[in-house]
PyMOL Python script that loads the backbone (N, CA, C, O; Angstrom):
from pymol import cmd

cmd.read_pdbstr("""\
ATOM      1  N   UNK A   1     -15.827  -0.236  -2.059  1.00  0.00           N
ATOM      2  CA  UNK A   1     -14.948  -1.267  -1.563  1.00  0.00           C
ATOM      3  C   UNK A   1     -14.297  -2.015  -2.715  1.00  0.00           C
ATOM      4  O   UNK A   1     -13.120  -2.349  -2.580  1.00  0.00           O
ATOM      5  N   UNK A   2     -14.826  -2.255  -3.628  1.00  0.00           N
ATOM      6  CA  UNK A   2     -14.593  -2.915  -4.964  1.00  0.00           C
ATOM      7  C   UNK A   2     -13.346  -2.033  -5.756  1.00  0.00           C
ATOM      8  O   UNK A   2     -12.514  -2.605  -6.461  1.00  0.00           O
ATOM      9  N   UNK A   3     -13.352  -0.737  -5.556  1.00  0.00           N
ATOM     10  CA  UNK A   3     -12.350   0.360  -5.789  1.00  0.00           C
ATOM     11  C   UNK A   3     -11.220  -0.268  -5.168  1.00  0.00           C
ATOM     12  O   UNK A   3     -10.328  -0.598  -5.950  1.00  0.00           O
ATOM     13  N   UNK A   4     -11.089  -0.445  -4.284  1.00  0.00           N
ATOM     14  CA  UNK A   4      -9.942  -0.444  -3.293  1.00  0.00           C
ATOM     15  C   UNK A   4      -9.471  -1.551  -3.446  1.00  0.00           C
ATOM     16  O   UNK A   4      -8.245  -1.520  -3.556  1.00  0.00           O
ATOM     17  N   UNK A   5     -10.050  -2.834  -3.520  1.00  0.00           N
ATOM     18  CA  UNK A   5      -9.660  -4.129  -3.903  1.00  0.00           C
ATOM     19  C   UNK A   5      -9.284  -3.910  -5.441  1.00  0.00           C
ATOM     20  O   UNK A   5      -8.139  -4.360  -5.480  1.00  0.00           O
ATOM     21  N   UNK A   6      -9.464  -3.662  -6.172  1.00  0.00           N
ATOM     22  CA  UNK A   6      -9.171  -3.330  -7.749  1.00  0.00           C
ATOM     23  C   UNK A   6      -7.764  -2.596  -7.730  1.00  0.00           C
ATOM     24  O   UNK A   6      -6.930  -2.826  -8.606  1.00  0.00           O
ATOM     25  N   UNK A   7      -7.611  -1.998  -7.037  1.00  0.00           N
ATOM     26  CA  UNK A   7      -6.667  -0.887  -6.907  1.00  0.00           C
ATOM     27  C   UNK A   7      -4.736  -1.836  -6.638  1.00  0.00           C
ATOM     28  O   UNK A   7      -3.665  -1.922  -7.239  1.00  0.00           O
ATOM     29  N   UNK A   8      -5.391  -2.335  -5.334  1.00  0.00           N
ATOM     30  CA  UNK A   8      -4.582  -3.187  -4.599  1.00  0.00           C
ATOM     31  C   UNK A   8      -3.363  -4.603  -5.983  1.00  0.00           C
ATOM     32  O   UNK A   8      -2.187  -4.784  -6.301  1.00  0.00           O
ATOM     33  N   UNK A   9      -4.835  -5.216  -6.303  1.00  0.00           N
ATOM     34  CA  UNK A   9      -4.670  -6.557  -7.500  1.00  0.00           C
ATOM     35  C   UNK A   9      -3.200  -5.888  -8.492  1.00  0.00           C
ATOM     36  O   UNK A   9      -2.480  -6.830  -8.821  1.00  0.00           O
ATOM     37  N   UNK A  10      -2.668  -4.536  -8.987  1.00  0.00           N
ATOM     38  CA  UNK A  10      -2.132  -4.528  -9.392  1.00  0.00           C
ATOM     39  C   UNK A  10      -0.260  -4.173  -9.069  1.00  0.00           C
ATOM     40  O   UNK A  10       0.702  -3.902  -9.787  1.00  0.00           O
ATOM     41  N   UNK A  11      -0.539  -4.415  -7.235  1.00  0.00           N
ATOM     42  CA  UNK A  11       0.401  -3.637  -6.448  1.00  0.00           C
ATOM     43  C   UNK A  11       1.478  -4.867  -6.136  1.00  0.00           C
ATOM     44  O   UNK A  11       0.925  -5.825  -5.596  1.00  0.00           O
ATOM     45  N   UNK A  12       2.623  -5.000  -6.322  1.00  0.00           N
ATOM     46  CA  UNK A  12       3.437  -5.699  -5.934  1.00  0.00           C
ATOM     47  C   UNK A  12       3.705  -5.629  -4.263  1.00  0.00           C
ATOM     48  O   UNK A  12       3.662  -4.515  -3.741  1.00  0.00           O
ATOM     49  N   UNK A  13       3.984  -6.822  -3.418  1.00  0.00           N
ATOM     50  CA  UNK A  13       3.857  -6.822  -2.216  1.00  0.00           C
ATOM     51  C   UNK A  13       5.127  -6.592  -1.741  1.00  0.00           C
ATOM     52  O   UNK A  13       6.092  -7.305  -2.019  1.00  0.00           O
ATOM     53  N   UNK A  14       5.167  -5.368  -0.849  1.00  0.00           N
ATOM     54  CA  UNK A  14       7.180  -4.789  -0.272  1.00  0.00           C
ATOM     55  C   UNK A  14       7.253  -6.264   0.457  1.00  0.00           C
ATOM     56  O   UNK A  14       6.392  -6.952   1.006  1.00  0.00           O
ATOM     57  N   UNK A  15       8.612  -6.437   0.230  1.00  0.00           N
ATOM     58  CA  UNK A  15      10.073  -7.182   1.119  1.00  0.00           C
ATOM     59  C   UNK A  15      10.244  -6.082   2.055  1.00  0.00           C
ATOM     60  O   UNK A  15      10.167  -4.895   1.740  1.00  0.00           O
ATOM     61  N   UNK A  16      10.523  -6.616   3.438  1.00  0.00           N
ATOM     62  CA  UNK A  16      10.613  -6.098   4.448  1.00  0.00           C
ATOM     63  C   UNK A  16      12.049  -5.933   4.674  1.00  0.00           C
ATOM     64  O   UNK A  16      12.645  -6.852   5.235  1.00  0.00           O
ATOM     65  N   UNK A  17      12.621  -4.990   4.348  1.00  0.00           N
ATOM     66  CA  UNK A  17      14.016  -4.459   4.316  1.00  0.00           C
ATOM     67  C   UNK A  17      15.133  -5.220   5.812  1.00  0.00           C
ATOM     68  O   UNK A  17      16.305  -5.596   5.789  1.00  0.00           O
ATOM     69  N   UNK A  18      14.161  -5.193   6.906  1.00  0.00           N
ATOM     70  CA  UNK A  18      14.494  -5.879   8.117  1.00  0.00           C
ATOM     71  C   UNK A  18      15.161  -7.533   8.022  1.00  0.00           C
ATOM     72  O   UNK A  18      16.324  -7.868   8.248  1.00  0.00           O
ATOM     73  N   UNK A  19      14.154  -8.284   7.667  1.00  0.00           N
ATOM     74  CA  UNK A  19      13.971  -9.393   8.001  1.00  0.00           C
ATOM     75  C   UNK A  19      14.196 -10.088   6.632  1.00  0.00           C
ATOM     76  O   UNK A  19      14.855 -11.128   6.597  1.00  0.00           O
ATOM     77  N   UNK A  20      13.542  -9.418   5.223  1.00  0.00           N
ATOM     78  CA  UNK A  20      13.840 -10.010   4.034  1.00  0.00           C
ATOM     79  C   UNK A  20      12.625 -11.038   3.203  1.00  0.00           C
ATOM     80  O   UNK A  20      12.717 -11.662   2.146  1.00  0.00           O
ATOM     81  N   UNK A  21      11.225 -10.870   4.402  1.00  0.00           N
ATOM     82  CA  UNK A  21       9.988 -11.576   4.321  1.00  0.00           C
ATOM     83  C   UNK A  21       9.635 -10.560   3.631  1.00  0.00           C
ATOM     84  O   UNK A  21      10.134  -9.447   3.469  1.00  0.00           O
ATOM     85  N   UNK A  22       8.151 -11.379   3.001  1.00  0.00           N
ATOM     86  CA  UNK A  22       7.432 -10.677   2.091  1.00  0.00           C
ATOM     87  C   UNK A  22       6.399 -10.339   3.220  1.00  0.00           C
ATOM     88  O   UNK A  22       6.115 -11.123   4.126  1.00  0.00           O
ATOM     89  N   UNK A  23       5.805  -8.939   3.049  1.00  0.00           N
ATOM     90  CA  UNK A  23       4.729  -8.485   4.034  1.00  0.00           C
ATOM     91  C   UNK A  23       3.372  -8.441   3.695  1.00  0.00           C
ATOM     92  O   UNK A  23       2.937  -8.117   2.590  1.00  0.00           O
ATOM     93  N   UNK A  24       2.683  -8.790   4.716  1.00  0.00           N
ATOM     94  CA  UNK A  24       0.914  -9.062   4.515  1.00  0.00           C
ATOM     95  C   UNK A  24       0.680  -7.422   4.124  1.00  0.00           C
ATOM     96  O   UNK A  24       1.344  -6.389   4.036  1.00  0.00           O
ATOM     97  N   UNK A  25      -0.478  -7.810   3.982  1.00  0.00           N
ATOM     98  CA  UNK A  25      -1.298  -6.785   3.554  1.00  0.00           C
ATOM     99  C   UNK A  25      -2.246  -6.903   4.713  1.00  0.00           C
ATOM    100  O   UNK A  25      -2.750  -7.949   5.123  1.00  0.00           O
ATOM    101  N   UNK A  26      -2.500  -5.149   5.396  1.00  0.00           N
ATOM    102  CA  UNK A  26      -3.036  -4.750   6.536  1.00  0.00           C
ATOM    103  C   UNK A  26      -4.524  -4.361   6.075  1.00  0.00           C
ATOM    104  O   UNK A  26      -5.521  -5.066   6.232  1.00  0.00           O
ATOM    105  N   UNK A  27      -4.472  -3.187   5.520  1.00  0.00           N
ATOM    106  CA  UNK A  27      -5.375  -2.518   4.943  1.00  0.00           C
ATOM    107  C   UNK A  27      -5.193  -1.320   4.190  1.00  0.00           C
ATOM    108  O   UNK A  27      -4.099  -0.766   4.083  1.00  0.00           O
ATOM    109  N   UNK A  28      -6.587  -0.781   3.501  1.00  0.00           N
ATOM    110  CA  UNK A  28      -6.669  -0.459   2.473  1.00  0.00           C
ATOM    111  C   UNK A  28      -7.423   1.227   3.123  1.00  0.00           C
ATOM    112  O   UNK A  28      -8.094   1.098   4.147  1.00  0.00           O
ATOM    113  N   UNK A  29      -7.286   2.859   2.474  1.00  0.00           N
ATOM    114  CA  UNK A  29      -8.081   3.544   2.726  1.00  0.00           C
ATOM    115  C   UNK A  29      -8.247   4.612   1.330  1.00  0.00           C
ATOM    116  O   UNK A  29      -7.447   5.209   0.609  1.00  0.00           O
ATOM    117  N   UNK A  30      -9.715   4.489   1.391  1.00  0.00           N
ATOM    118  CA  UNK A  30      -9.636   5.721  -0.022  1.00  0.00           C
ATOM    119  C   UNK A  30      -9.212   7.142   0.862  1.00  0.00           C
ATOM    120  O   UNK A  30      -9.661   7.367   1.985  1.00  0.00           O
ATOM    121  N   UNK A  31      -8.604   7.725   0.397  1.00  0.00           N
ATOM    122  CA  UNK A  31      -7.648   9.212   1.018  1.00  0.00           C
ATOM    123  C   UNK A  31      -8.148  10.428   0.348  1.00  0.00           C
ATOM    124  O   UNK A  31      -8.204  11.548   0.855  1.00  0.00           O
ATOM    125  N   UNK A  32      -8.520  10.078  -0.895  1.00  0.00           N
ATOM    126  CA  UNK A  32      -9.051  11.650  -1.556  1.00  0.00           C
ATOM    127  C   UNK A  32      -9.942  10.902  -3.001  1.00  0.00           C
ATOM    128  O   UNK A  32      -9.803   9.845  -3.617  1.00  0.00           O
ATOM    129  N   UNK A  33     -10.974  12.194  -3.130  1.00  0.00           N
ATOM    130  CA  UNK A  33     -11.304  11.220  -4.628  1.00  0.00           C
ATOM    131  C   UNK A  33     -11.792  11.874  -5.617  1.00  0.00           C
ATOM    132  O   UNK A  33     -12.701  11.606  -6.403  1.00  0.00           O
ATOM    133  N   UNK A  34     -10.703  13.281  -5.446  1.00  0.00           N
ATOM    134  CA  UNK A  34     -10.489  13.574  -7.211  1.00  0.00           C
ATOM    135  C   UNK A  34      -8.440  14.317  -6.995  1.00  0.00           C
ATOM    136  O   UNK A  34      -8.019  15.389  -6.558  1.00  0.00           O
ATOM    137  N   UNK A  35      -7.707  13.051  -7.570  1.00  0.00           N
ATOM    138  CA  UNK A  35      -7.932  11.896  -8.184  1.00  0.00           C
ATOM    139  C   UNK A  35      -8.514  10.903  -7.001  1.00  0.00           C
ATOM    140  O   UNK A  35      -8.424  11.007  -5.778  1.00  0.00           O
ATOM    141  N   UNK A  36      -8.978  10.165  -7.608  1.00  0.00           N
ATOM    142  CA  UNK A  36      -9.150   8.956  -7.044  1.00  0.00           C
ATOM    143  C   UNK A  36      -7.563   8.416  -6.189  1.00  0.00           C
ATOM    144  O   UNK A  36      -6.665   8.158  -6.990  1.00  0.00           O
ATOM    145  N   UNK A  37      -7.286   8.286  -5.058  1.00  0.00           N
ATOM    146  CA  UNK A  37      -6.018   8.246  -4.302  1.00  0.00           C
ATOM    147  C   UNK A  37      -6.150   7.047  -3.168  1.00  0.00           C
ATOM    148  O   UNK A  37      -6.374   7.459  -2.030  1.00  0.00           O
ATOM    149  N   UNK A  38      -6.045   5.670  -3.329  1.00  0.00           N
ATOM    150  CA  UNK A  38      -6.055   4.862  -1.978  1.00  0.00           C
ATOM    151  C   UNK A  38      -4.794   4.852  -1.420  1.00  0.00           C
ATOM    152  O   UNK A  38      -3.854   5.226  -2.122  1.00  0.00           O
ATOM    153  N   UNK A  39      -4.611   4.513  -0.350  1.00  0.00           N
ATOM    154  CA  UNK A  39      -3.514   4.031   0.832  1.00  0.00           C
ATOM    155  C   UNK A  39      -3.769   2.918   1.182  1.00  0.00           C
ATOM    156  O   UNK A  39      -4.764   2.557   1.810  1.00  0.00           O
ATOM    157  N   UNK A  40      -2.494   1.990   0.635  1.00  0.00           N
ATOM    158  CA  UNK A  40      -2.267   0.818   0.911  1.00  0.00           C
ATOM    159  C   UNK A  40      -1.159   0.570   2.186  1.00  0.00           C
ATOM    160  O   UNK A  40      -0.011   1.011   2.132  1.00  0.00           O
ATOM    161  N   UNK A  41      -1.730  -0.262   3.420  1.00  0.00           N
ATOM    162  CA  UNK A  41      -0.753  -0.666   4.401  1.00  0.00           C
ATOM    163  C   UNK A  41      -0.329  -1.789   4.401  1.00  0.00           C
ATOM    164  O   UNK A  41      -1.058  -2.640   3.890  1.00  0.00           O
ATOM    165  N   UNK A  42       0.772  -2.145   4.870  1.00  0.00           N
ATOM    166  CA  UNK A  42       1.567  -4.029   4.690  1.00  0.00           C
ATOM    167  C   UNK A  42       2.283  -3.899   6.308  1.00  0.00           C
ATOM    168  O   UNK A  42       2.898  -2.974   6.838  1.00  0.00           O
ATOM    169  N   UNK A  43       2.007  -4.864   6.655  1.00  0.00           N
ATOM    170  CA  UNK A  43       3.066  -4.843   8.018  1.00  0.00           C
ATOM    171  C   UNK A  43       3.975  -6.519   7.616  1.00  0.00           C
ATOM    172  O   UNK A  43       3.861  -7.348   6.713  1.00  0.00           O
ATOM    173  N   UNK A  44       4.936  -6.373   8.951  1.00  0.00           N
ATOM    174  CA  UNK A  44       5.729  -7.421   8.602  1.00  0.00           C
ATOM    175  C   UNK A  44       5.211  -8.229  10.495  1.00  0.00           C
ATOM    176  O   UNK A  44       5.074  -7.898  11.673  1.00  0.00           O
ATOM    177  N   UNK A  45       5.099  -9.579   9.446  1.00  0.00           N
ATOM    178  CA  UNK A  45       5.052 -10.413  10.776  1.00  0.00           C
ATOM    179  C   UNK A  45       5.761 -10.543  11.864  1.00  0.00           C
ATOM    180  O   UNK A  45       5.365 -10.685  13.020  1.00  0.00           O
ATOM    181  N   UNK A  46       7.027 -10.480  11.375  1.00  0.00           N
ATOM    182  CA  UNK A  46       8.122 -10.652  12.464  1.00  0.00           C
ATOM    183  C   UNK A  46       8.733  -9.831  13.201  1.00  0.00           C
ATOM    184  O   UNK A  46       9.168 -10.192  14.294  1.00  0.00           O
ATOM    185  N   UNK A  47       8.942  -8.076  12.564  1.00  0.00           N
ATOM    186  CA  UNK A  47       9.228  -7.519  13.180  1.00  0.00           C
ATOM    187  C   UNK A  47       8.627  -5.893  13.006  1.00  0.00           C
ATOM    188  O   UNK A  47       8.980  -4.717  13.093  1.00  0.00           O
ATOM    189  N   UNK A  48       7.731  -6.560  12.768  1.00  0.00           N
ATOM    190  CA  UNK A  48       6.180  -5.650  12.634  1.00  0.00           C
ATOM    191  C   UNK A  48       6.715  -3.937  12.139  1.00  0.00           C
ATOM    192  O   UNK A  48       6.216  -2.879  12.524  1.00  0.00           O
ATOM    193  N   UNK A  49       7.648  -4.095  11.367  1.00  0.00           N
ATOM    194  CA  UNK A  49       7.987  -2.624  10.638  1.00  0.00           C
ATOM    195  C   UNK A  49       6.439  -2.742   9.657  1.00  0.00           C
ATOM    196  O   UNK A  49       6.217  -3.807   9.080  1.00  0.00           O
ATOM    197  N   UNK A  50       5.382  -1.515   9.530  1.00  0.00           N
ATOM    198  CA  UNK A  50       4.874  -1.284   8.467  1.00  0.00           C
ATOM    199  C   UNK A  50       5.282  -0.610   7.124  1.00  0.00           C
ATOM    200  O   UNK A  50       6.437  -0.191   7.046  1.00  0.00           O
ATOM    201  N   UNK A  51       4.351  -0.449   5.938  1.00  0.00           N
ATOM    202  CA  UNK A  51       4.903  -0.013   4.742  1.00  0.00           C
ATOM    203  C   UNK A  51       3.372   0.506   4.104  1.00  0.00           C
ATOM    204  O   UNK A  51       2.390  -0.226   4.225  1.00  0.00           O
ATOM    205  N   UNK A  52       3.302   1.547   3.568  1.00  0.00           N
ATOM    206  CA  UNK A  52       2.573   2.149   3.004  1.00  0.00           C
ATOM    207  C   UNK A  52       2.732   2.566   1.588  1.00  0.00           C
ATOM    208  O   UNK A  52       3.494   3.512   1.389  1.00  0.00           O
ATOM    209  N   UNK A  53       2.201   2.075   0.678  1.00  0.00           N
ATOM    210  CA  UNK A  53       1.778   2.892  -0.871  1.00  0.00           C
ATOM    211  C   UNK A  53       0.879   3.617  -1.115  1.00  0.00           C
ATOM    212  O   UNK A  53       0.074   3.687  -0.187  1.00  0.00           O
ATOM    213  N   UNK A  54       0.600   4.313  -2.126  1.00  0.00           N
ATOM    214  CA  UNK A  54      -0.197   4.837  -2.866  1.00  0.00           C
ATOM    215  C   UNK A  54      -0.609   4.634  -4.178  1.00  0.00           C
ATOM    216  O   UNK A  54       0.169   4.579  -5.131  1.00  0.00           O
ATOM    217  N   UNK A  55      -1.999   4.504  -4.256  1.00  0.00           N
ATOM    218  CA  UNK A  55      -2.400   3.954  -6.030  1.00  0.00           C
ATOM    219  C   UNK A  55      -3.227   5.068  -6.156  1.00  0.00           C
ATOM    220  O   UNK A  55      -3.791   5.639  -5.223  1.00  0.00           O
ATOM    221  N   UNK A  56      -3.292   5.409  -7.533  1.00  0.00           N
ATOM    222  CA  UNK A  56      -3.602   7.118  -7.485  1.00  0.00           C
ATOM    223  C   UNK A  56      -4.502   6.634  -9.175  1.00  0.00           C
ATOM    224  O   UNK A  56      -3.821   6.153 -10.081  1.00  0.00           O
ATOM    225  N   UNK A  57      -5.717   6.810  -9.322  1.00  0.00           N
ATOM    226  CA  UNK A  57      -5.965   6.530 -10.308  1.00  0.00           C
ATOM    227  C   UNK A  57      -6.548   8.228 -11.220  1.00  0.00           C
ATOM    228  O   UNK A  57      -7.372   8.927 -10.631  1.00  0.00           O
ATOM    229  N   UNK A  58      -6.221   8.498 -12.059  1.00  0.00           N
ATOM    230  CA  UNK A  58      -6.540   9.290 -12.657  1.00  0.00           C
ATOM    231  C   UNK A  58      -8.037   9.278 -13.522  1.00  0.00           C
ATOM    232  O   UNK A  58      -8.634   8.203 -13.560  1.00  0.00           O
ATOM    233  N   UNK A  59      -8.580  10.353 -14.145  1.00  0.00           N
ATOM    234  CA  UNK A  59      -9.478  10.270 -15.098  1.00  0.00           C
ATOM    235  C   UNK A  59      -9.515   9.159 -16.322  1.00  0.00           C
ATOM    236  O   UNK A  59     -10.472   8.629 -16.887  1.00  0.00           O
ATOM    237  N   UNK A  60      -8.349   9.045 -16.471  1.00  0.00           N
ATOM    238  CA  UNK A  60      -7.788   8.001 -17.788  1.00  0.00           C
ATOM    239  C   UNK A  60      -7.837   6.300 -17.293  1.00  0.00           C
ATOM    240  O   UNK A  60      -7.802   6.229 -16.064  1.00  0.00           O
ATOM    241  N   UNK A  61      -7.900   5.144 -17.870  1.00  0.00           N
ATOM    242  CA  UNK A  61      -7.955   4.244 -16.513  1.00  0.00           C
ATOM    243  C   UNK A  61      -6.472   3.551 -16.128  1.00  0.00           C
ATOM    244  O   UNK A  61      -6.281   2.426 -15.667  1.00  0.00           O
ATOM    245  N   UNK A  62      -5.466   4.606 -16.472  1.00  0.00           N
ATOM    246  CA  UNK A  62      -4.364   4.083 -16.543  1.00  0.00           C
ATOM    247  C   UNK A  62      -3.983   4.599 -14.141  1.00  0.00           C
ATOM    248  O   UNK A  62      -4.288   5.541 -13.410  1.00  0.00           O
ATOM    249  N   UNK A  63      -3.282   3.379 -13.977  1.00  0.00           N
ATOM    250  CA  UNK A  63      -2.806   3.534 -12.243  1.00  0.00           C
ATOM    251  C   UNK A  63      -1.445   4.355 -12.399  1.00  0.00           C
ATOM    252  O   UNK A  63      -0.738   3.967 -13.329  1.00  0.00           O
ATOM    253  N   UNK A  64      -1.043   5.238 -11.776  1.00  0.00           N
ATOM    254  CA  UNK A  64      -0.029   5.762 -10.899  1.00  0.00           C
ATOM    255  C   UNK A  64       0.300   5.136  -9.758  1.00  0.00           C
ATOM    256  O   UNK A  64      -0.577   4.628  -9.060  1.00  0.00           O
ATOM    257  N   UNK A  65       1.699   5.091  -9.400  1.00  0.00           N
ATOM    258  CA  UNK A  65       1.660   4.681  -8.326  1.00  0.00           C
ATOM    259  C   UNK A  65       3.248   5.062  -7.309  1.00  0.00           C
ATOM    260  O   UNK A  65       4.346   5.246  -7.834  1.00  0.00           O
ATOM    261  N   UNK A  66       3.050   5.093  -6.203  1.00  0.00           N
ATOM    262  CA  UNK A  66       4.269   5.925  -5.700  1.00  0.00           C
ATOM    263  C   UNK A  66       5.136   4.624  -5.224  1.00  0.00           C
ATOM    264  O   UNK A  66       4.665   3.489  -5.291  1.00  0.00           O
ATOM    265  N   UNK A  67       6.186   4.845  -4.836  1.00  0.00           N
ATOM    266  CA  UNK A  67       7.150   3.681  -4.509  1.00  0.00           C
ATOM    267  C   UNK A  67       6.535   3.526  -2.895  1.00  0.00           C
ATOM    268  O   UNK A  67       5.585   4.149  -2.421  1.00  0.00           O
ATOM    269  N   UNK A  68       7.474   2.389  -2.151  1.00  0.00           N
ATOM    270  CA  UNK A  68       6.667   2.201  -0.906  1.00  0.00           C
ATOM    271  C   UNK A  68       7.791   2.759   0.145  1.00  0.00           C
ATOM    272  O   UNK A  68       9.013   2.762  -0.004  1.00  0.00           O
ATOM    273  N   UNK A  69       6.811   3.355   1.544  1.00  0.00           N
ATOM    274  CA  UNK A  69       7.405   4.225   2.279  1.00  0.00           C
ATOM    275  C   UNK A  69       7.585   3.233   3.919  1.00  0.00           C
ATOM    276  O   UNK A  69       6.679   2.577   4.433  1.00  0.00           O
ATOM    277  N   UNK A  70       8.584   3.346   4.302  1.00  0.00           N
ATOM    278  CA  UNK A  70       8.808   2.132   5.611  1.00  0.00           C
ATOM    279  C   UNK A  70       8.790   2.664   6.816  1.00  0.00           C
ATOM    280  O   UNK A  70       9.710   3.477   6.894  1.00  0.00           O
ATOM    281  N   UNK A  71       8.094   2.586   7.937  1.00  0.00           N
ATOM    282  CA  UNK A  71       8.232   3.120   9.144  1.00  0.00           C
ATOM    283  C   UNK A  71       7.769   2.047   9.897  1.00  0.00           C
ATOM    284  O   UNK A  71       6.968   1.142   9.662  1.00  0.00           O
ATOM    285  N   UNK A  72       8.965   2.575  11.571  1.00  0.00           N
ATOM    286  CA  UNK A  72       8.279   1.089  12.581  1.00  0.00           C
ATOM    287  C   UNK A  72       7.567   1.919  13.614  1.00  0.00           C
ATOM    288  O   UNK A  72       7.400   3.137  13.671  1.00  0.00           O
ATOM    289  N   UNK A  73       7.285   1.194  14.210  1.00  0.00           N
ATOM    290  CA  UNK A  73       5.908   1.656  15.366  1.00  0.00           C
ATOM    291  C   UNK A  73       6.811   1.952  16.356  1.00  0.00           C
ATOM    292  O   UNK A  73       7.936   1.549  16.651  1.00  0.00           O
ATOM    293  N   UNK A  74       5.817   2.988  16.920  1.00  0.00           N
ATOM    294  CA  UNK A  74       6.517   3.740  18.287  1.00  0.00           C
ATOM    295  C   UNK A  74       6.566   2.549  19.395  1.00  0.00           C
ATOM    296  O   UNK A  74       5.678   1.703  19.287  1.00  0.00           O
ATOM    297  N   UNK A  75       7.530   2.389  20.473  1.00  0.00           N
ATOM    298  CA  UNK A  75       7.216   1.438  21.324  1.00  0.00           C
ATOM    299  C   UNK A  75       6.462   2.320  22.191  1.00  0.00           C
ATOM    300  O   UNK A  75       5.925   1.877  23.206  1.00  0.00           O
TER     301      UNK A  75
END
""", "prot")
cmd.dss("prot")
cmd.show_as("cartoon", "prot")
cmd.util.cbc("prot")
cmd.orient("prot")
């Protein structure tokens, strides 16, 4: 759990392309772990589009990290 919170601390929080708010942070999942790979979720309060990253830590203790991906919920 300490992984995942560590992971997170260095992630800038998406602007919600919609609305222009900054989005919470949902939750967190380790996805694979060699590399070491969490999935980070953010939803938006207002018009509840979510956003997903990836922090990808390698052998080295340097972070990777992918840009953030936007999708809204099925009604």
């Amino acid at each position: 759990m300490d992984g995942l919170k560590h992971s997170l601390e260095d992630r800038e929080v998406p602007t919600c392309p919609t609305c222009g708010i900054e989005m919470q942070w949902y939750r967190s999942e380790l996805v694979r772990f060699v590399p070491v790979t969490n999935l980070h979720l953010f939803n938006c309060p207002t018009c509840f589009l979510l956003a997903e990253s990836e922090t990808v830590k390698e052998l080295t203790p340097e972070l990777a990290a992918a840009g953030f991906r936007f999708f809204a919920l099925a009604a």
